[in-house]
C-alpha positions in Angstrom: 31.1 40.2 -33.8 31.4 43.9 -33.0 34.6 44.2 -31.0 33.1 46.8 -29.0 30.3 44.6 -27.6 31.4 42.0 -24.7 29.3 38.8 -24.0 28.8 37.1 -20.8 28.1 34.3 -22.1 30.4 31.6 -25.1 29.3 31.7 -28.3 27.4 28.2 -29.1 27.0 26.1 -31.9 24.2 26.4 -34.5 22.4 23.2 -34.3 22.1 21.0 -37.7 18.8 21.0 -39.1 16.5 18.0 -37.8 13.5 16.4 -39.5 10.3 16.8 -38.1 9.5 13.6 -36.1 12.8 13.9 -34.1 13.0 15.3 -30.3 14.6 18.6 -30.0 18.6 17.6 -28.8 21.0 19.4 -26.7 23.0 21.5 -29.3 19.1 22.7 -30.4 18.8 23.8 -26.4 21.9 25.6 -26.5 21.1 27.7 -29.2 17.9 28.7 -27.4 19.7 29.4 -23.9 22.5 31.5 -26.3 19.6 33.9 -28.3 19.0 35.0 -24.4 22.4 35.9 -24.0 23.1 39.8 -22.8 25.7 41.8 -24.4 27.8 44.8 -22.5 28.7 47.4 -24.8 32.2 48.9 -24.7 31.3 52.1 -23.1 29.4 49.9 -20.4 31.9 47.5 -19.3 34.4 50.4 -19.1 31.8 52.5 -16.8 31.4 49.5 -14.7 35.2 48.6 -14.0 35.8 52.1 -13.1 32.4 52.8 -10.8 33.2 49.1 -9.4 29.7 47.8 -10.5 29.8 44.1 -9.9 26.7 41.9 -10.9 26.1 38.4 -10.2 25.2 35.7 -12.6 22.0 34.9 -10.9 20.8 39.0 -11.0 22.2 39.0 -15.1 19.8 35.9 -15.5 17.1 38.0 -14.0 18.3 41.0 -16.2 17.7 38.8 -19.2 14.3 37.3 -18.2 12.8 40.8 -17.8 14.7 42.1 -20.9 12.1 39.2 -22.7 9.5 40.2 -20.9 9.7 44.1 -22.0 10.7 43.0 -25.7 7.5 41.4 -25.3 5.2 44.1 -24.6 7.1 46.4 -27.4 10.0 48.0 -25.1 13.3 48.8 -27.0 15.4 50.8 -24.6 14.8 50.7 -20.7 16.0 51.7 -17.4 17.1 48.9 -15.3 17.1 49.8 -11.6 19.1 47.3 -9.2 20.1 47.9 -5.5 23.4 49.2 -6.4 23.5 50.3 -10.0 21.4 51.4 -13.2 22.1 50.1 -16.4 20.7 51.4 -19.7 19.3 48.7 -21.7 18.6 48.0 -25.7 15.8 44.7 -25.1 15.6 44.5 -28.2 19.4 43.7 -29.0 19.8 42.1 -25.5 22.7 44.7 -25.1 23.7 47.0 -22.4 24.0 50.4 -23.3 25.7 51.9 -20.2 25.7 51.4 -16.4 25.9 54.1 -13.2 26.1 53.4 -10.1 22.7 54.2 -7.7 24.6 57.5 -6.3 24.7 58.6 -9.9 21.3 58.6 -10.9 19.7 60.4 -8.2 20.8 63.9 -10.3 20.5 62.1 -14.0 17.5 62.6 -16.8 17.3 59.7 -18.6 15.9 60.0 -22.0 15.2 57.7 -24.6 13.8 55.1 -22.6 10.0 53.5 -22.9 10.1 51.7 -20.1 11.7 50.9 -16.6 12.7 47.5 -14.9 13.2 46.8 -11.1 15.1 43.7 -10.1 15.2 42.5 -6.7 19.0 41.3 -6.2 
């Protein structure tokens, strides 16, 4: 794993290989709740210890549902806008690029971005 990229999440288990008539069992479940896992770069976890940006696990979980969602409809790099903070956002490696707090943004340009997600905290 690239030491400059933090998880917030344990890295799981790959589940052994299963034939076809069994049920899916709990290691199998894991490894789908770990592919939705959201990576902080090291240039983002350092931005938010020193801006103070704190982020609950519940508003991460939302992070990472909408992250799927704009994966979904072809969106690689967007905006996430929260109460408090902005975070720049690779969906499609589920990582976090870098983070501001709200003060910050309201005098940025951000580039490089094709697409913008609000979460409600």
């Amino acid at each position: 794993m690239d030491p400059r990229i933090q998880s917030f999440h344990r890295p799981l288990p790959i589940p052994k290989k299963r034939s076809l008539n069994q049920k899916p069992n709990a290691p199998f479940q894991q490894f789908l709740q770990e592919a939705k896992e959201i990576k902080v770069s090291k240039h983002a976890m350092e931005r938010m210890r020193h801006r103070k940006i704190e982020i609950s696990e519940q508003t991460w979980t939302k992070i990472g549902e909408k992250m799927t969602e704009a994966s979904k409809k072809g969106v690689d790099q967007s905006l996430v806008v929260l109460n408090d903070a902005a975070l720049v956002v690779s969906s499609k490696n589920r990582t976090v690029v870098t983070a501001m707090d709200r003060n910050e943004t309201q005098s940025q340009i951000f580039t490089n971005i094709n697409g913008t997600i609000f979460v409600n905290e």
